[in-house]
C-alpha positions in Angstrom: -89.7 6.3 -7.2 -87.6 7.4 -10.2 -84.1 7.0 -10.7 -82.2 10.3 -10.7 -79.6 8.5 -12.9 -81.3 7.1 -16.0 -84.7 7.8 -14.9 -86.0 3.9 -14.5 -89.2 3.2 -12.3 -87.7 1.9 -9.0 -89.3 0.6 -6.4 -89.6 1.9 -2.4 -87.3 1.4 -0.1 -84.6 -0.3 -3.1 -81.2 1.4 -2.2 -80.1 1.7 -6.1 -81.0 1.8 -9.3 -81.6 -1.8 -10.6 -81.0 -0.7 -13.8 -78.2 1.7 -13.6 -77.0 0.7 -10.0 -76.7 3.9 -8.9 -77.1 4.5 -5.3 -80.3 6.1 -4.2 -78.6 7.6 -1.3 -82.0 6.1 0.7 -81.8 5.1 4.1 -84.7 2.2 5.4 -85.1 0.6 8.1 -85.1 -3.0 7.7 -86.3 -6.2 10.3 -83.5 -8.3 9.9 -86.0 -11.5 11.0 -87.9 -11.1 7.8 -85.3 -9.9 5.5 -83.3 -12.2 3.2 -79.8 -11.8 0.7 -79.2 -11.9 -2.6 -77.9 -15.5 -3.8 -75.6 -13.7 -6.4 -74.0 -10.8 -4.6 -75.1 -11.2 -1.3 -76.8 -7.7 -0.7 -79.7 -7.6 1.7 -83.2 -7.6 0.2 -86.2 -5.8 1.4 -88.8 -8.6 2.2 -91.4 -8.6 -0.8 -89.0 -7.8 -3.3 -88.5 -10.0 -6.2 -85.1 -8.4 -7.6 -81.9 -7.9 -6.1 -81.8 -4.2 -5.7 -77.9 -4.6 -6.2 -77.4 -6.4 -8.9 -80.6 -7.2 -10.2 -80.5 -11.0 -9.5 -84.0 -12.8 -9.1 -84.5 -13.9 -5.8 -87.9 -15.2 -5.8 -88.3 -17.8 -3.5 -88.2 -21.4 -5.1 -91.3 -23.3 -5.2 -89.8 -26.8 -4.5 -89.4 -27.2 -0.5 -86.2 -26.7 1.4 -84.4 -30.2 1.8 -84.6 -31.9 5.2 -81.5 -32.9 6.9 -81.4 -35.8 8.3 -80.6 -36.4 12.1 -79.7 -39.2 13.9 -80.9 -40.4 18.0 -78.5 -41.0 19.7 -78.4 -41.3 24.0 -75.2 -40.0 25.1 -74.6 -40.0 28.7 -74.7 -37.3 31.0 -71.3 -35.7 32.0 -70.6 -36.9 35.9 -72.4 -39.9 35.3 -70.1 -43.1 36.2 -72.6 -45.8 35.7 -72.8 -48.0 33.2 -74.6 -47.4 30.1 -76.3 -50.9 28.5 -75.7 -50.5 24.9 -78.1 -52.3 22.4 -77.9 -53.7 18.7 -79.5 -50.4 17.7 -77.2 -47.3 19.7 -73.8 -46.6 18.8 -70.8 -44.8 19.5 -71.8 -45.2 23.1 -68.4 -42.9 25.4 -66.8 -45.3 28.2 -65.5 -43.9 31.3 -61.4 -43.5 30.4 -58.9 -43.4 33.7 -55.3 -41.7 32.8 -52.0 -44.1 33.0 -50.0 -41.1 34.0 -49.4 -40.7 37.5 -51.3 -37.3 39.4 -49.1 -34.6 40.1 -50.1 -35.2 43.7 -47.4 -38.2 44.1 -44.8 -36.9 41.7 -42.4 -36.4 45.0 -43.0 -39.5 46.5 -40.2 -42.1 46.8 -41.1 -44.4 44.4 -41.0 -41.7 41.6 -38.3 -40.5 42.5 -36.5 -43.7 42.3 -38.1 -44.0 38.6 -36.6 -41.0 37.5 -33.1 -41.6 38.7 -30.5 -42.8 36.2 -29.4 -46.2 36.5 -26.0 -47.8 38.0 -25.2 -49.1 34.2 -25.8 -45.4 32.8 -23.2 -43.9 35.4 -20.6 -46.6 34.5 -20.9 -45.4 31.2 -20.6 -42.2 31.7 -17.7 -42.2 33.9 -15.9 -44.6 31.5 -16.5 -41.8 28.7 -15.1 -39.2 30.9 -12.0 -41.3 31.5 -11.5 -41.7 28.2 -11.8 -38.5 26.3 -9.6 -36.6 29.3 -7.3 -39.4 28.9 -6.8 -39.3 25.3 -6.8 -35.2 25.4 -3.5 -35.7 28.1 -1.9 -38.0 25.7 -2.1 -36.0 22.5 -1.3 -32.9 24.6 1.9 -34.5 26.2 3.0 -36.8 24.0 4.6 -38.9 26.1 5.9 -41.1 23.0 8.0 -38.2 21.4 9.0 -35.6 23.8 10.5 -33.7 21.6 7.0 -33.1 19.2 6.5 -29.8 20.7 10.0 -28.4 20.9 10.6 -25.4 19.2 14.4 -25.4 19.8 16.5 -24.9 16.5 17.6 -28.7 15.8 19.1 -28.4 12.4 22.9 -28.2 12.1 23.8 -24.9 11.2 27.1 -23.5 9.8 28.0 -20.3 12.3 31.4 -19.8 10.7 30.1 -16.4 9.5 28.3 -15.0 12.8 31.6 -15.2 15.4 31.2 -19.0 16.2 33.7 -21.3 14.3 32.2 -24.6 13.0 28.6 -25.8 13.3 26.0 -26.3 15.8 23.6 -29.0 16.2 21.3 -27.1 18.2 20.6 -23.8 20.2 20.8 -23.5 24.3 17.9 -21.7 25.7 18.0 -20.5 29.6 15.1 -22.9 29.9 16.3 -26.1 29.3 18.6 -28.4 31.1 22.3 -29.3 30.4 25.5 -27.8 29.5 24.3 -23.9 30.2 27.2 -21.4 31.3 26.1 -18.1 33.3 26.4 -14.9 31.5 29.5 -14.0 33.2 30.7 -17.3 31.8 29.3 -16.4 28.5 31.5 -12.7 28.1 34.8 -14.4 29.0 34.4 -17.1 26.4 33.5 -14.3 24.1 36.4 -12.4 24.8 38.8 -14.9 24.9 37.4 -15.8 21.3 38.0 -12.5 19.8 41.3 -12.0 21.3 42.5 -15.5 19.6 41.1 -14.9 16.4 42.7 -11.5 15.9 46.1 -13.1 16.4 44.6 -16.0 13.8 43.9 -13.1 11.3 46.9 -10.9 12.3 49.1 -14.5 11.3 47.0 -14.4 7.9 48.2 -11.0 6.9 51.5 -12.0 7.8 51.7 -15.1 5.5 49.6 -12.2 2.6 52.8 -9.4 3.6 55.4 -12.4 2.7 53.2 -13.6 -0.3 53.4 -10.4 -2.2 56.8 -9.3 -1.5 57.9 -12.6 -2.9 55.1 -13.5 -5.8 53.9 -10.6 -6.0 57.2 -8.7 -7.6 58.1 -11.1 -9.5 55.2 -14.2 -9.9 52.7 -14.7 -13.0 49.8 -13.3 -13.6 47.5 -15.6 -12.0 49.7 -16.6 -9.1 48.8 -12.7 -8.4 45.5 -12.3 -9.1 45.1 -15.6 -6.2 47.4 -13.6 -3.6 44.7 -10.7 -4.4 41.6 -12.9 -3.6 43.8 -14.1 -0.4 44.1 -10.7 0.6 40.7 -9.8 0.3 39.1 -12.9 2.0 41.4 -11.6 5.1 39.9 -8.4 4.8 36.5 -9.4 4.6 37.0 -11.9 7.9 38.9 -9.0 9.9 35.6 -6.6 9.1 32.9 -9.6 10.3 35.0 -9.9 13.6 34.8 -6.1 13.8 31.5 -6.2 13.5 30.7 -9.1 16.3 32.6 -7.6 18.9 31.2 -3.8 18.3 27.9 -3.5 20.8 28.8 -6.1 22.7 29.2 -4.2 25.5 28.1 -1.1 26.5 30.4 1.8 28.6 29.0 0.8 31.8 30.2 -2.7 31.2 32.7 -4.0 33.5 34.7 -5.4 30.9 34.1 -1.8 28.7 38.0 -1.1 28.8 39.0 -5.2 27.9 36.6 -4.5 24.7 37.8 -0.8 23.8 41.5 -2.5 23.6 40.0 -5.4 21.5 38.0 -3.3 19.2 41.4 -1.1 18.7 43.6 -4.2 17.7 41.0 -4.6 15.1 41.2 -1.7 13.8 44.8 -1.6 13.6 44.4 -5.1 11.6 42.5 -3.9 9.7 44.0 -0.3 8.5 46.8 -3.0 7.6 45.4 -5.4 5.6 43.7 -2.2 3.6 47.1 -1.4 2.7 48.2 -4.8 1.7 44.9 -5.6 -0.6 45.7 -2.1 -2.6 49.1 -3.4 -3.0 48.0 -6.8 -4.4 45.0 -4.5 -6.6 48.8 -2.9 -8.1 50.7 -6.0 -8.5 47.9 -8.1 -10.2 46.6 -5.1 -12.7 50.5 -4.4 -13.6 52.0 -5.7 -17.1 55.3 -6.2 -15.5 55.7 -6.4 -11.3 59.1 -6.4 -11.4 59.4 -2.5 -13.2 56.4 -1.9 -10.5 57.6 -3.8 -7.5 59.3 -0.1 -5.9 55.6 1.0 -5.9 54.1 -1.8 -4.8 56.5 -2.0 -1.9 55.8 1.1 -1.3 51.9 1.0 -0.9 52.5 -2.5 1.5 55.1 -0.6 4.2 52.4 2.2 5.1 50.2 -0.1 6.7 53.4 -1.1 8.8 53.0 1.1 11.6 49.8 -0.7 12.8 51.1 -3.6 11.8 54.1 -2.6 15.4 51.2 -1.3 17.2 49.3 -4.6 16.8 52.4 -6.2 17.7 53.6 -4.1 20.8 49.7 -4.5 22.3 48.7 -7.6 21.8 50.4 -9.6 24.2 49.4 -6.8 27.0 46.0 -6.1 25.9 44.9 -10.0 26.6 41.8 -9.6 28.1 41.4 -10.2 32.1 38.1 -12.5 32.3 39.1 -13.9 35.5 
């Protein structure tokens, strides 16, 4: 047969070119008993060929015989057979019979293993004493029974309140959950009132001692004897507003004490129209060069807060509020 490739004399039956390895598109029909493969590529050879048809590879068979392997006698015993097997100087490796030390699944249930799977007395002691302990120690650090007071959230730094409505300090804030000195809401309004009713007189005194102040240093003191009367006058001012400001939304219109707190809020008011007047009087007497050629106006500008100063006084007394 040629090769249609390169034209090279191949053989029958090869399945490429052994020259040009081109495929000879050649089916045959081999007996696999007789055939062998190519020790270089591994194709299968036609039997009588001499040359891989593949890869071109001689595959001649070798004249030097194929090399024995050696094997060795040896008498194993037959499976099911439970006798014993004399072994002699010249056998080895002779299998025993080997019985399992784990108990069948047969007497897994009985009472004996059962008993040798259940814990022992010593390993519940210790795991009860565990237990104690660690819910134990979890009470302790969650009550603290040494410092009762580690987990209060309760205000217990002094605080000055002198600002906010309360005179003085407090040590520490009431809740409605804790035990002690605690006053009922009802309780609560008529100390409230009664506080705002005595500290407008307080500031309505204040003003008073401001009014005589300037009509006496004011006319006719230095300049920085007035400019202190004028930093009086305005500290009054400034403590009249925060009281104004404490007592308004206290109470609503609803409120039964609604009317008591209308009549406080309007002495405030009153206060504090007057002590308006008398810090622009003192703003007059400590900018002027000479009080005594200004002492008609300043005068003046002190006697229009007057009127409130009789309506505070005509009212007070009578407009005491009723907390009973």
């Amino acid at each position: 047969m040629i090769c249609p490739s390169c034209g090279a004399l191949v053989s029958d039956g090869a399945l490429s070119c052994p020259r040009c390895h081109e495929p000879l598109d050649v089916t045959q029909k081999l007996s696999l008993a007789d055939a062998t493969w190519c020790p270089g590529c591994g194709a299968l050879v036609p039997p009588g060929a001499d040359v891989c048809p593949k890869c071109g590879s001689d595959v001649r068979p070798s004249s030097s015989p194929a090399p024995v392997r050696r094997t060795r006698d040896i008498s194993l015993p037959s499976i099911g057979d439970t006798g014993v097997i004399p072994v002699s100087e010249e056998e080895t490796s002779v299998m025993t019979r080997i019985e399992s030390a784990i108990p069948g699944a047969d007497g897994s249930s009985t009472p004996t293993a059962l008993g040798d799977r259940m814990p022992r007395t010593r390993a519940f002691a210790l795991a009860a004493t565990l237990a104690v302990a660690v819910v134990g120690g979890a009470a302790l650090v969650i009550t603290h029974p040494w410092d009762p007071d580690a987990t209060s959230i309760s205000a217990k730094t002094p605080a000055d309140t002198s600002m906010q409505g309360f005179p003085g300090t407090v040590d520490s804030l009431t809740g409605q959950d804790e035990s002690g000195d605690q006053v009922s809401a009802v309780e609560q309004v008529a100390q409230n009132m009664e506080r705002f009713y005595r500290e407008l007189g307080e500031l309505s005194s204040r003003v008073d001692d401001s009014e005589s102040e300037l009509r006496d240093t004011g006319v006719s003191g230095d300049a920085e004897a007035r400019a202190a009367g004028l930093e009086n006058a305005r500290a009054v001012a400034i403590d009249i507003s925060n009281l104004i400001d404490d007592m308004s939304g206290t109470f609503d219109d609803t409120s039964p004490w609604a009317d008591d707190m209308k009549n406080l809020n309007t002495l405030g008011n009153w206060l504090r129209n007057r002590s308006d007047a008398l810090v622009e009087a003192w703003e007059i007497s400590a900018a002027s060069e000479d009080p005594s050629a200004d002492s008609a106006e300043i005068i003046s500008e002190v006697s229009s807060g007057r009127s409130f100063a009789l309506l505070f006084a005509e009212n007070y007394e009578d407009w005491a509020p009723s907390t009973d």
